[in-house]
N, C-alpha and C positions, 0 to 999 in steps of 0.2 A: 504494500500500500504506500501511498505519497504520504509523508509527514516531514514536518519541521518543526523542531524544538529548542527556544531559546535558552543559554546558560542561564540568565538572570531577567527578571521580567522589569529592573526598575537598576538606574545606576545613578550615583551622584558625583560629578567632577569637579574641581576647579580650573576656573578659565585658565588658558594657555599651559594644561596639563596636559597627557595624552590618553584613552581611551580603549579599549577593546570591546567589542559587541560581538559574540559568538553563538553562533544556532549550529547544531547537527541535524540533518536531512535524509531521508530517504528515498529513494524515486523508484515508481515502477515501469522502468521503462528506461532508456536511454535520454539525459538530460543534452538538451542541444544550446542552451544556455544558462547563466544562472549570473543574477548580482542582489545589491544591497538598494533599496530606496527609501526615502522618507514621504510619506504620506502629505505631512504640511509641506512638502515643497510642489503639490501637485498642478500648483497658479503654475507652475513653470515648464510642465510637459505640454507636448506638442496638441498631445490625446489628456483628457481629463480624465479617462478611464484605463489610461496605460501607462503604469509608473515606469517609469526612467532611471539608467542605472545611476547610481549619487555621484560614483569615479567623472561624471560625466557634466556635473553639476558644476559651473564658474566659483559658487561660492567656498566649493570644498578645494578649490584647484591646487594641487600641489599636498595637501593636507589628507588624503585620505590614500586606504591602500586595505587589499582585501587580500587574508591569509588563507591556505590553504594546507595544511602539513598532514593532512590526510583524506583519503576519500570519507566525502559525508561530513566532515569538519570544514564550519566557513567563520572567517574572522574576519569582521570591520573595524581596522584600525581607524581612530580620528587623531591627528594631531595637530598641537596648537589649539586648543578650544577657545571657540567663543562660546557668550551667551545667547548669540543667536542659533547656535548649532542643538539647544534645549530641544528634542522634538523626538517621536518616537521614529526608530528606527527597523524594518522590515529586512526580510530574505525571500526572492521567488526565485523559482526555476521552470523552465519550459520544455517542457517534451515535444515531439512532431506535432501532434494538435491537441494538447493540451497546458495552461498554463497553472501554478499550483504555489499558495504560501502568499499572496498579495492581500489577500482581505482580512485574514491571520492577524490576531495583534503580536508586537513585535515586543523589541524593549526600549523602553522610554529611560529618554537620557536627561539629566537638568545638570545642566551649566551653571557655575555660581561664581560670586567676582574671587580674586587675586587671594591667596592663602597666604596669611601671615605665620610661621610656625609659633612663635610665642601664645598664640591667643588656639582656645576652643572651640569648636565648632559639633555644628550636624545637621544635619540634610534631610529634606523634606520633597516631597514633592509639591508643583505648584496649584496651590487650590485644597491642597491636604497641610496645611503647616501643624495641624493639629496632632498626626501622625511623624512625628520627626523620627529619625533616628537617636539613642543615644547620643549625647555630648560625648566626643573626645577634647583630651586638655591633657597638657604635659603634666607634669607631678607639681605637687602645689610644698612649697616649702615645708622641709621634713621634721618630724619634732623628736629629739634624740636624748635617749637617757640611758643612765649611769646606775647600776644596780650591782652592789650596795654604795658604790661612793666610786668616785674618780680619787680619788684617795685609798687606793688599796692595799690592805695591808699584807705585807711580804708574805708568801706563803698559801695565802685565800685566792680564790676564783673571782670573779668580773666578770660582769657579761654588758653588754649596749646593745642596744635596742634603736631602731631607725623604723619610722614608720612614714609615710607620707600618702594622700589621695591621688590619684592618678586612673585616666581611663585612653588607653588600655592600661591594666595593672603594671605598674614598674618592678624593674630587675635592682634588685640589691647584692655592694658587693662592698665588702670592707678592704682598707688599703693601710698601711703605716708609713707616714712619711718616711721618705728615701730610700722605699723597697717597690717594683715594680711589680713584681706577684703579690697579687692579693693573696688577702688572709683569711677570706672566708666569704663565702655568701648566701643572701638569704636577709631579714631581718635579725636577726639575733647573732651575736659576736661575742663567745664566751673564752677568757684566756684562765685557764686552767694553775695552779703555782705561780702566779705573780711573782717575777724577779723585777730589780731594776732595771733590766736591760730591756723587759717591756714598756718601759716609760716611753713618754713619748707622743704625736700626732695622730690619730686614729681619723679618719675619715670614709663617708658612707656613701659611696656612689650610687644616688636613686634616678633612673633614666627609666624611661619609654622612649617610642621612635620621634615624640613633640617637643621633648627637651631632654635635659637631666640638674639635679642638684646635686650638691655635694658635701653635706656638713660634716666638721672635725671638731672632734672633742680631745682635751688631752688629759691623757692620764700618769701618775705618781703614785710615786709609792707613798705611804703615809707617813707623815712627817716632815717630807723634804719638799722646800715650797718653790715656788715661781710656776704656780702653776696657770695653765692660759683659759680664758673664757670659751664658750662653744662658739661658733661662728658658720656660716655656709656662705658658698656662690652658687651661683644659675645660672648655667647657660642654655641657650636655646636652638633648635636646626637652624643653621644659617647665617648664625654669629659668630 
């Protein structure tokens, strides 16, 4: 039987990012052509009732290219996006006399402006905002503590603790100033026998792919002073 089945029925991009729109097909019969169209561009076919392949289309010129890395696998790439490119996007094909997959809904693509990585986001569709997707957001400054004391005394265990909100969930990874292999990772950082040669910079690297922070606590042994306040930085993709 003739079918077409799209990967995703709904994608959300930002401008001048790039795209993939993917369906798998099966024809009965020998397919004598096949492309990609969009429906609202239909003011621009010759025929109103005969969509038009989009490679073909002035306003994608240059910006569009259709995959194929197997039979029955079709991919629309879009790059560079605009907001005007927001529109549902189709796959037909044609047999000797028959055409098949044009009146099919496709997947609707929405375009949104410029992506700042610092800041949060999430995607809706247009006329549904009510329906958004989840917010993502980088991790938001982490709050770090010391159990029993940053003051440790010789002998006893310490652990720290790094927690921070973040959507996707962030990766934690503990570091000691001027050692390049981390110490541990995960939230919790337990040092076991406390000597003084653990003294010292302890820092918690919390990232996701929106950003990461990095708070450092330091620790001594009990007794011996100049010990330093907690502190963090933030960086963000792209800075």
């Amino acid at each position: 039987c003739n079918r077409v089945t799209y990967t995703v029925r709904t994608i959300c991009a930002f401008r001048g990012s790039s795209v993939d729109i993917s369906c798998t097909y099966n024809s009965f019969g020998s397919v004598t052509s096949k492309f990609w169209f969009s429906p609202e561009r239909s003011h621009r076919w010759q025929r109103s009732s005969q969509p038009e392949d989009l490679s073909r289309d002035s306003q994608y010129a240059g910006r569009v290219q259709v995959l194929e890395t197997k039979t029955g696998r079709s991919t629309l790439r879009i790059t560079d996006l605009r907001e005007s490119d927001s529109a549902q996007y189709r796959f037909t094909f044609n047999l000797s006399n028959f055409e098949f997959g044009n009146s099919l809904p496709g997947t609707t693509l929405t375009v949104t402006g410029q992506f700042d990585p610092g800041d949060g986001f999430s995607c809706a569709l247009k006329g549904h905002e009510d329906h958004a997707s989840p917010s993502v957001y980088p991790p938001k400054p982490p709050s770090v503590s010391v159990s029993p004391s940053a003051e440790v005394e010789e002998g006893s265990s310490v652990t720290l603790t790094c927690s921070s909100d973040a959507n996707p969930a962030a990766n934690y990874t503990w570091y000691k100033e001027k050692e390049e292999s981390p110490k541990a990772s995960g939230q919790n950082f337990t040092i076991t026998d406390f000597r003084p040669e653990h003294s010292g910079n302890y820092s918690c690297e919390v990232q996701n792919r929106r950003g990461r922070h990095s708070p450092t606590v330091h620790l001594t042994v009990a007794g011996v002073t100049g010990q330093l306040p907690f502190s963090y930085t933030h960086c963000s993709r792209g800075s």
